[in-house]
GUVOGU-589262 format. One line per 10 residues: number of its first residue (from 1); for each residue x, y, z of C-alpha. Coordinates in pm, 1 decimal. Each point is the difference from the previous one (the first is absolute). Layout:
# GUVOGU-589262
NUM> X Y Z; ...
This chain:
# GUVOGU-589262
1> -193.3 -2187.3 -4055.8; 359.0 164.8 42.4; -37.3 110.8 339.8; 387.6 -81.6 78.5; 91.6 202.5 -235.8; -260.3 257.9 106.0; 138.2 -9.6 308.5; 353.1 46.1 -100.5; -114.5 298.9 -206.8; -214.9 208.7 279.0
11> 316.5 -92.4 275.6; 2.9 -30.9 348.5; -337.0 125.7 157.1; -155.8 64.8 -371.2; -351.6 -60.9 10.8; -201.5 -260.7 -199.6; -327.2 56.0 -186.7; -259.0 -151.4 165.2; -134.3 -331.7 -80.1; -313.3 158.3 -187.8
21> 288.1 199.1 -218.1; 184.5 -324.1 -37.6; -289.2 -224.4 -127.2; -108.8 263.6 -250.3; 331.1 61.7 -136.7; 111.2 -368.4 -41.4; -359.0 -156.8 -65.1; 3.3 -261.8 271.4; -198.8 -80.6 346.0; 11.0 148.6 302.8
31> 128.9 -343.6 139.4; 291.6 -11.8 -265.7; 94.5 330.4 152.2; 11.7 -64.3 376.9; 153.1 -338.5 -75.7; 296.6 202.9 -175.3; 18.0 317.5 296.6; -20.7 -299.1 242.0; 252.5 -175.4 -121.5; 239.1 313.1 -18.0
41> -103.2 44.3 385.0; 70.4 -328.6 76.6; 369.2 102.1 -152.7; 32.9 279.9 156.1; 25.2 199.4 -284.0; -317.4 219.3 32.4; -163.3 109.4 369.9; -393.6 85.9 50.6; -132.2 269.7 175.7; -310.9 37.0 171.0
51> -228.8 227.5 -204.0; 261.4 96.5 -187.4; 136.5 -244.4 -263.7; 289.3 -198.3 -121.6; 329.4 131.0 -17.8; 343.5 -114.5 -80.5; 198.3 -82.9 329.2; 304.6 188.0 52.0; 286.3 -225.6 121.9; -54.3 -144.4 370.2
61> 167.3 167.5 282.6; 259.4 -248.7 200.7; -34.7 18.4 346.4; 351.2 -192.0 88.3; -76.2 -165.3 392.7; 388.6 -70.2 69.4; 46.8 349.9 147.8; -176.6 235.8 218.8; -74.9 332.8 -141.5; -335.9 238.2 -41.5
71> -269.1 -176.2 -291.8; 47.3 307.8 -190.9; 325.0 -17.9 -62.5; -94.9 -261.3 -258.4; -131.2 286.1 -191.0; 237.2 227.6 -60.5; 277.3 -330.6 -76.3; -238.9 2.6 -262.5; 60.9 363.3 -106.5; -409.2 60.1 110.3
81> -134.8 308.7 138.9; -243.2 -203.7 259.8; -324.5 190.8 166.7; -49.8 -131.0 378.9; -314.2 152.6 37.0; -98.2 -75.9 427.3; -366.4 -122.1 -31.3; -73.8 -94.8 437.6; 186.4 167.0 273.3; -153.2 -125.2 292.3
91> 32.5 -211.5 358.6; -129.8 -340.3 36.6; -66.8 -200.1 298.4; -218.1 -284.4 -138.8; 226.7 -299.7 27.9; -173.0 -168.4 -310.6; 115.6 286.1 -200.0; 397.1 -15.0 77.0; 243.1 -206.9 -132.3; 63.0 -298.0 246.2
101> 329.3 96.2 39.8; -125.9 332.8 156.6; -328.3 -145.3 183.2; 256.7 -263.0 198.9; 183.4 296.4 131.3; -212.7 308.7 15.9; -330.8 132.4 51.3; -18.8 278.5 -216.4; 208.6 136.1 -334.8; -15.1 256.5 -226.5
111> -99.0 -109.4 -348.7; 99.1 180.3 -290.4; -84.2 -150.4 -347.6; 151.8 135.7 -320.1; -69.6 -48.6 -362.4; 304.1 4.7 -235.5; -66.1 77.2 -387.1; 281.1 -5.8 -313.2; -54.8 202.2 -226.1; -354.4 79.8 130.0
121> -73.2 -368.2 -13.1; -101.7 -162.4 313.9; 248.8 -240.2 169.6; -7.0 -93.9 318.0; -156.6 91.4 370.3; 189.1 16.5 300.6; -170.0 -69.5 323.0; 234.6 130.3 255.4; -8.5 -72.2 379.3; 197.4 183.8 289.0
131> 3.1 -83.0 329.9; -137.5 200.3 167.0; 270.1 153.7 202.7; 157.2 63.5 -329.7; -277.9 117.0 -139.8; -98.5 267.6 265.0; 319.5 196.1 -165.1; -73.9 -9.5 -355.8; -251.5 237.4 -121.0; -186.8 -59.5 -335.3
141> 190.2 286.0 -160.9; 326.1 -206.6 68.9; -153.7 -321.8 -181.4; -133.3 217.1 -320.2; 328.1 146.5 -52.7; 221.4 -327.0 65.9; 47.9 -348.0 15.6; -98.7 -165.3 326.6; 418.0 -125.3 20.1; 77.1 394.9 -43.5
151> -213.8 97.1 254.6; 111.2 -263.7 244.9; 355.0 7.6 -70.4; 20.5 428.2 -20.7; -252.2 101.8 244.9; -9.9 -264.4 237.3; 357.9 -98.0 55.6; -43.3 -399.0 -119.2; 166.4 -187.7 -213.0; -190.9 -258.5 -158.8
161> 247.2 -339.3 6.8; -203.2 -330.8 -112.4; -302.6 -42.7 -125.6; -251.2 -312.7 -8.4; -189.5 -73.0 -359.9; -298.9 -168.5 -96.6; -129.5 -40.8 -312.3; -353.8 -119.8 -118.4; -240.9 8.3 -252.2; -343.3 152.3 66.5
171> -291.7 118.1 -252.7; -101.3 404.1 -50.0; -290.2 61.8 218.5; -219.0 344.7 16.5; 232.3 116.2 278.2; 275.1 31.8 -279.4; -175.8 115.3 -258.3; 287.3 334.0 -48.3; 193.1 -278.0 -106.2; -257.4 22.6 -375.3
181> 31.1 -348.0 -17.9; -264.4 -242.3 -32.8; -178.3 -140.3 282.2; 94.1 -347.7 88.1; 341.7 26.9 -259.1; 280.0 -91.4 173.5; 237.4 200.1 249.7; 369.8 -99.1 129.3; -18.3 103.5 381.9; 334.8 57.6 149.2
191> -3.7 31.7 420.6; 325.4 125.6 76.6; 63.4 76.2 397.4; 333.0 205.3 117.8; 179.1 22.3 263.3; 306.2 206.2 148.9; 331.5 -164.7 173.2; -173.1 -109.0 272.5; -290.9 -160.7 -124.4; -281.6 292.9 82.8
201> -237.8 9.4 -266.5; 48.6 340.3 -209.4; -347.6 -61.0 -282.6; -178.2 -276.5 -135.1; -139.2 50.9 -335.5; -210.8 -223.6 -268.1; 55.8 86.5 -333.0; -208.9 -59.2 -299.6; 157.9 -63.8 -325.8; -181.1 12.6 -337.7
211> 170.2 -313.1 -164.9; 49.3 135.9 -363.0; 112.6 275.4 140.4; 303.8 -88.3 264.4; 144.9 -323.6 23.5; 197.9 -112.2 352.9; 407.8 -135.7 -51.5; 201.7 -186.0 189.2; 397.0 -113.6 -3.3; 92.4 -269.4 220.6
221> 289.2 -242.2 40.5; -0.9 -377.2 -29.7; 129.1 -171.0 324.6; 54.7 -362.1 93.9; -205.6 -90.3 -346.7; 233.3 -326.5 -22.4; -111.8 -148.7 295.9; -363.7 -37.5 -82.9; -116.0 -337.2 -102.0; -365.5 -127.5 -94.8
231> -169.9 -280.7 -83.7; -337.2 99.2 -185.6; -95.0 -378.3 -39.3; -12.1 -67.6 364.0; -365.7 -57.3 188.5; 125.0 359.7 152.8; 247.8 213.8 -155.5; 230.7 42.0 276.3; 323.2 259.8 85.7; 335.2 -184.1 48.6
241> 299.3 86.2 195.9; 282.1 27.1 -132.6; 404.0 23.9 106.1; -147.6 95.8 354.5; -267.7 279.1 -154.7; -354.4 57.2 -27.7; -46.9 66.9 -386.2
């Protein structure tokens, strides 16, 4: 099979014929054929869709982490039109439900979770968390309309000044099924927490990346990289100091 060039022939989000369409028109198994669309998967190079089909990936989004701005800016850098269509407006007081970094500081928050698609393609959810005597000021016309930074930044008065990041890896589960991805494929999870000059919490918010479809960049500077010493061979590989410096 030629599905490479296939897929360079139908372009970015061209759909494939299905496998049944493939084996008949190329005379080989059904195993030859998921083998192939696997492999192209694997690459990156074609996405699944739930119910759907296979289609040919448009180029990954790049969420850059060494600056603080709204997640859909990433979209229009791109030259996108993004949809942020607001699935859950609604307030939550079950601790097990909020981000730790809201439970450890407040009882209650309004949760607001979004789901971003390119080019009607799903991307990404946002699972957005106010405190809630932020969130007693926003209404859920504010948050359909704008970014949660807007809406802080232009309604409330606050300027958001740092932010903490986390990023992990977690599988799709039914919960994020908008997402059209497969259940149990994997998901980059990016907890970012911000915060205004004086260290008050302005949002937390967890969001869910579809892998093939946004990738996360960073930039950073080497420091002190000449004072680090090892010694792999050693019972226990151990950190040496050097001219007066923990390397």
């Amino acid at each position: 099979m030629r599905l490479r060039a296939l897929a360079a022939e139908l372009g970015p989000g061209g759909q494939l014929p299905t496998e049944m369409e493939l084996m008949t028109e190329h005379g080989i198994s059904r195993a030859t054929v998921r083998r192939a669309l696997d492999t192209l998967v694997d690459e990156g190079l074609l996405t699944r869709r739930r119910g759907k089909g296979t289609f040919v990936r448009h180029n990954r989004l790049v969420h850059g982490l060494d600056q603080l701005r709204p997640f859909v800016t990433i979209f229009t850098e791109a030259g996108q039109e993004p949809e942020g269509k607001l699935l859950i407006h609604e307030w939550v007081s079950d601790s097990a439900r909020l981000p730790e970094p809201i439970a450890e500081t407040d009882q209650e928050a309004l949760h607001v979770r979004r789901l971003y698609r390119a080019d009607g393609v799903p991307t990404s959810i946002a699972d957005i968390f106010v405190p809630k005597q932020l969130g007693l000021l926003i209404t859920r016309a504010d948050l359909e309309d704008h970014p949660v930074y807007q809406v802080i930044q232009n309604k409330l008065g606050r300027e958001p000044h740092h932010a903490d990041v986390i990023v992990r890896s977690l599988a799709v589960t039914e919960d994020l099924e908008a997402l059209d991805a497969p259940l149990g494929s994997p998901l980059l999870v990016l907890q970012r927490t911000t915060f205004d000059r004086d260290d008050a919490m302005l949002e937390c918010t967890n969001l869910y990346l579809r892998p093939d479809a946004i990738e996360l960049q960073l930039r950073i500077n080497a420091a002190d990289l000449q004072g680090a010493a090892y010694d792999f061979s050693a019972p226990s590989t151990r950190l040496v100091r050097v001219n007066g410096k923990n390397s």
